[in-house]
N, C-alpha and C positions, 0 to 999 in steps of 0.2 A: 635658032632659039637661044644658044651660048651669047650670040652677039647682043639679043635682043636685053638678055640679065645682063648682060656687063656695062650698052648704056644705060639702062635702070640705075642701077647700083653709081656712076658716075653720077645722072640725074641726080640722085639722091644726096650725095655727096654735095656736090654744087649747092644745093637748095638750104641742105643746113649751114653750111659754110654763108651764104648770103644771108640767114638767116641771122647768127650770128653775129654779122659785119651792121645789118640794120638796128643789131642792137646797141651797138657800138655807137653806132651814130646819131642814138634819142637823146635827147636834153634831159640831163635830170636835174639841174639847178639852171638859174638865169640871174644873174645880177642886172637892175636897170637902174644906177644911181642918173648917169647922163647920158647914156645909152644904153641899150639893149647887148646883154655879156654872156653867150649861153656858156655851159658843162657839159660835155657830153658825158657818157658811159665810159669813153674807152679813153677819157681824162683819167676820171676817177680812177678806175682801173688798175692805170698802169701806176698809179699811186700806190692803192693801196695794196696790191700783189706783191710790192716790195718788202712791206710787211706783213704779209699773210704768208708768203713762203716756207713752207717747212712746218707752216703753225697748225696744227688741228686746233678748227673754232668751231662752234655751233652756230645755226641761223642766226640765235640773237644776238651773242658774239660778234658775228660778222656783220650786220645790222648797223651795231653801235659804234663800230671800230673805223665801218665806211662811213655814217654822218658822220662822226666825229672829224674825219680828213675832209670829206666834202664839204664842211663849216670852217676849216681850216682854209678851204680854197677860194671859196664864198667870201671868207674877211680880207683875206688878199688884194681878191678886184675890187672889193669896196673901197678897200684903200687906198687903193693907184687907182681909180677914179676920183674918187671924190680927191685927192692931189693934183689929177690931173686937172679938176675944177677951179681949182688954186691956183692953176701954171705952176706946177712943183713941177721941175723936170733935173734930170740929172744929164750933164755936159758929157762926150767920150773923153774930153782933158780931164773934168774930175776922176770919172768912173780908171782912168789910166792911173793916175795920180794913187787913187783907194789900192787899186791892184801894185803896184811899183812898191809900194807901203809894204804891202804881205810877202811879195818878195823878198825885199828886203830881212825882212825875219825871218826867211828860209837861210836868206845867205849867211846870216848868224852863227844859225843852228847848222848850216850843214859844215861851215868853214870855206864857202868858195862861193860865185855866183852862178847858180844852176841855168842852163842854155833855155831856152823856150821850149823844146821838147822836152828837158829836165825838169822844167816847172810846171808844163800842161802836167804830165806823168803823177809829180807827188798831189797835186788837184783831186786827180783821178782817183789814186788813193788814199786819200784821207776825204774825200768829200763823196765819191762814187761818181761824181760830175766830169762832164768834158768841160774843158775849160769856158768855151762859148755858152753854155746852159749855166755855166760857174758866174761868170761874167754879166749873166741876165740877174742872175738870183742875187748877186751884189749891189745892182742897180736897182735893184727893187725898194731892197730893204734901206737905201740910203734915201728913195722918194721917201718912204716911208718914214724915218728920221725925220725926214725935213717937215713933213704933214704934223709928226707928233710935236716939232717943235711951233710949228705955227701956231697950233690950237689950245697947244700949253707951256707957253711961254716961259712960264715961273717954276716949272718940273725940277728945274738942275738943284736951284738957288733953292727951292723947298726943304732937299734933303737935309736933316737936321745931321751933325758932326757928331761923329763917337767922344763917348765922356771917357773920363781918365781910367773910370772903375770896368766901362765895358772894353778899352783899350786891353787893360791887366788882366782880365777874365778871358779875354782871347790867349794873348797870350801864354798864358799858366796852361791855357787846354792844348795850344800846337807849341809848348815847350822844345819838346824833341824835335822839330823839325828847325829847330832856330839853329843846328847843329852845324858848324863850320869846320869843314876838314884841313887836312893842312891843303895848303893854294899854293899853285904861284899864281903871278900875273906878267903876262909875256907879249910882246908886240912879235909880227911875224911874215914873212914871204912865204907865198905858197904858188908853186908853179903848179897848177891844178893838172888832175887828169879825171877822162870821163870815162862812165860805167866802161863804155863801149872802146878804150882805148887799145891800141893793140902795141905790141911789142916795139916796132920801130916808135911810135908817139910815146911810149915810157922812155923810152934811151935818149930819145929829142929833149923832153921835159927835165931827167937826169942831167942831161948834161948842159941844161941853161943856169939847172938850178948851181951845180959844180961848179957855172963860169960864176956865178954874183958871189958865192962864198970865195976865190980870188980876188974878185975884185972888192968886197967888202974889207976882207982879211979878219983885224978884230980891232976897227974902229968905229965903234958907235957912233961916229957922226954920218959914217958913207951909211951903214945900216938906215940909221934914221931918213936918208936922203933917198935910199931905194925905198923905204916904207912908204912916201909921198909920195914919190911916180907909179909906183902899185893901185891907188886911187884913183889913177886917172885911166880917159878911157887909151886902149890901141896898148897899157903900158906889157902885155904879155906873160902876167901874170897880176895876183891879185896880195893883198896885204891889208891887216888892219892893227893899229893899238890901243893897249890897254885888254887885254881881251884875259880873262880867268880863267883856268883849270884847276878846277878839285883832286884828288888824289881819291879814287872811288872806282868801284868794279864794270860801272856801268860805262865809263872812258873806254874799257882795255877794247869793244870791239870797236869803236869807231875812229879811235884815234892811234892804236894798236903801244906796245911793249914799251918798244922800243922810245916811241916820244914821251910818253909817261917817264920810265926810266931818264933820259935825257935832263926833261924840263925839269925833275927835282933834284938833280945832281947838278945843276950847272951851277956859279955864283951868281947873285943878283951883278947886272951890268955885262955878265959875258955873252958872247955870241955861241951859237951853236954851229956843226957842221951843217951837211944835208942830214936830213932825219926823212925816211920813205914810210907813207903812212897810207890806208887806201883811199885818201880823195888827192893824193900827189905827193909832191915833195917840198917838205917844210925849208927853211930856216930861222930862227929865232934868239929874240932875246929876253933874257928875265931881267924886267922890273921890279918886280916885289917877290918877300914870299911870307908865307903867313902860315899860323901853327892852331891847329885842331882846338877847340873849343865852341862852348854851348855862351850863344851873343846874348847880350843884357839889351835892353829895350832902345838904349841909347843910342848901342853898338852899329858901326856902317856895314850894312849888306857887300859883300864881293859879287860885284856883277856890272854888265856895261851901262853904259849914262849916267848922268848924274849922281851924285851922290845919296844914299836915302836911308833912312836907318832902321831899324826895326819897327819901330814905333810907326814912321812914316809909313812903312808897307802895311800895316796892320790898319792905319785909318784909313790909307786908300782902299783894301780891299773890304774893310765895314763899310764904307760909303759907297763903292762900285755897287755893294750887293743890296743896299739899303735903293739905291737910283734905280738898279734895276728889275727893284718888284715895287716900286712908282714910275716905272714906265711900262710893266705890266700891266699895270692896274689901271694907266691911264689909256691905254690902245683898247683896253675891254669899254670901258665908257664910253672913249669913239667910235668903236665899230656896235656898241646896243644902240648910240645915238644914231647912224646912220640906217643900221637894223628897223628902227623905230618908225623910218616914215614911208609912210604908204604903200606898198608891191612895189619893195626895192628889191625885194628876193623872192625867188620863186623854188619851191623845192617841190621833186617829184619823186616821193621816196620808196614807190612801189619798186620804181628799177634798181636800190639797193643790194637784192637780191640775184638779180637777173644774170647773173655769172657765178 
């Protein structure tokens, strides 16, 4: 009789468990722009549980919160169909090229070029993505670009230019942030080291970095001549110029005391020793250095590329923000226009619920 309750009880187990999984696997949207696109439940799902966690929501709550994601996922495939209608496609040379881009600006901000494990890693956290899922979702949104640009050609050129008086009124309101501390500006060799470095590979890295400062000694021209072989590939360490450091609190953890101290005591032109910091071991020289004030409209921004001045950054970012709610506004037109013709979408909103 025990045996007979215990496969009951398994029985029972099994059944809701299938039960379940069948729910998992009902359509609850279809897109059919050029084909037939189903949704399942256990899309949706695992979407929106990312944000339902930890949430206490009521039925209607939770109702409103799932269309809302499931018309979110619905305008998606519209999109990359109706592109794919187009031949919009995107190249693995481009989609490489976008990602190498964002790299790049990691290796900026971190000071070194982070390894492929290093760059999957910061992906993961700052986006909660694998890099592959990262990789998909980049591709996406560049078909997408491409779609917005076909169908509205004249979107960029649209955007009307900030006037002098909306320029100053910006301005006048982020005053304090136009706030320049004192700087230098320093070219630099950095024999990198990784999170996972262990004592023998610090002493290695120590003592390469030891051997350039001999053989540089304190001539700026051997300096400048290791800073170009640092650029290239195989060179065993990396280097860039021109690069600014502010005098601020938020340096002391990642570039530590010690190099702060250093880079504001050296003279403009001189060379430093080894400076040990926790992404490796520096050497450096100061190009410039620059003294604490609030910049006038004119005034050139401290920071890498080209040159640009306040004024300049203040109309690019009125006009970035102005482009991109007319590119909002034009991707809502496309996708009511595609919305618009005949059982392009199907929604089955009873399984909203169903979890």
């Amino acid at each position: 009789m025990k045996r007979l309750l215990v496969i009951g009880c398994l029985l029972l187990l099994l059944i809701t468990g299938m039960g379940f999984t069948q729910t998992d696997l009902q359509t609850i949207a279809t897109v059919n722009l050029i084909r037939s696109e189903p949704i399942m439940v256990k899309q949706l799902r695992t979407e929106t549980e990312k944000i339902e966690t930890g949430r206490t929501l009521s039925a209607d709550e939770k109702r409103k919160l799932r269309l809302e994601i499931l018309n979110l996922m619905i305008d998606e495939k519209l999109i990359l169909q109706a592109a794919e209608q187009e031949r919009i496609s995107v190249s693995e040379n481009d989609l490489n090229a976008y990602i190498q881009q964002i790299r790049s600006g990691i290796t900026q901000s971190l000071g070194k070029r982070p390894t492929d494990a290093e760059f999957a890693s910061l992906i993961k956290s700052q986006t909660g993505m694998e890099l592959p899922a990262y990789r998909d979702l980049i591709r996406k949104q560049l078909i997408a670009q491409q779609y917005l640009r076909l169908k509205r050609p004249g979107l960029e050129t649209s955007v009307k230019t900030p006037t002098e008086a909306e320029i100053l009124e910006t301005y006048n309101l982020y005053k304090t942030q136009f706030v320049q501390p004192d700087t230098v500006r320093f070219s630099y060799i950095q024999v990198p080291l990784s999170s996972g470095a262990t004592a023998a590979d610090k002493n290695r890295a120590r003592e390469t970095a030891e051997r350039m400062v001999r053989e540089i000694g304190s001539s700026p021209a051997k300096f400048d001549e290791a800073v170009i072989r640092g650029q290239t590939q195989g060179a065993g360490y990396i280097s860039e110029e021109g690069r600014y450091l502010p005098r601020n609190p938020q340096l002391l953890e990642s570039v530590g005391q010690d190099f702060l101290s250093i880079a504001f005591s050296l003279p403009q032109g001189a060379i430093s020793g080894v400076i040990e910091t926790p992404q490796g071991f520096l050497i450096i020289k100061v190009t410039g250095t620059y003294e604490m004030k609030t910049l006038s409209l004119n005034d050139v921004l401290l920071q890498p590329g080209p040159p640009m001045t306040v004024r300049e950054q203040i109309v690019g970012t009125l006009t970035q923000r102005r482009l991109q709610e007319a590119t909002l506004k034009a991707q809502e037109e496309l996708i009511a226009e595609l919305r618009g013709r005949r059982n392009v979408v199907t929604i089955r909103e009873n399984f909203l619920l169903s979890w």
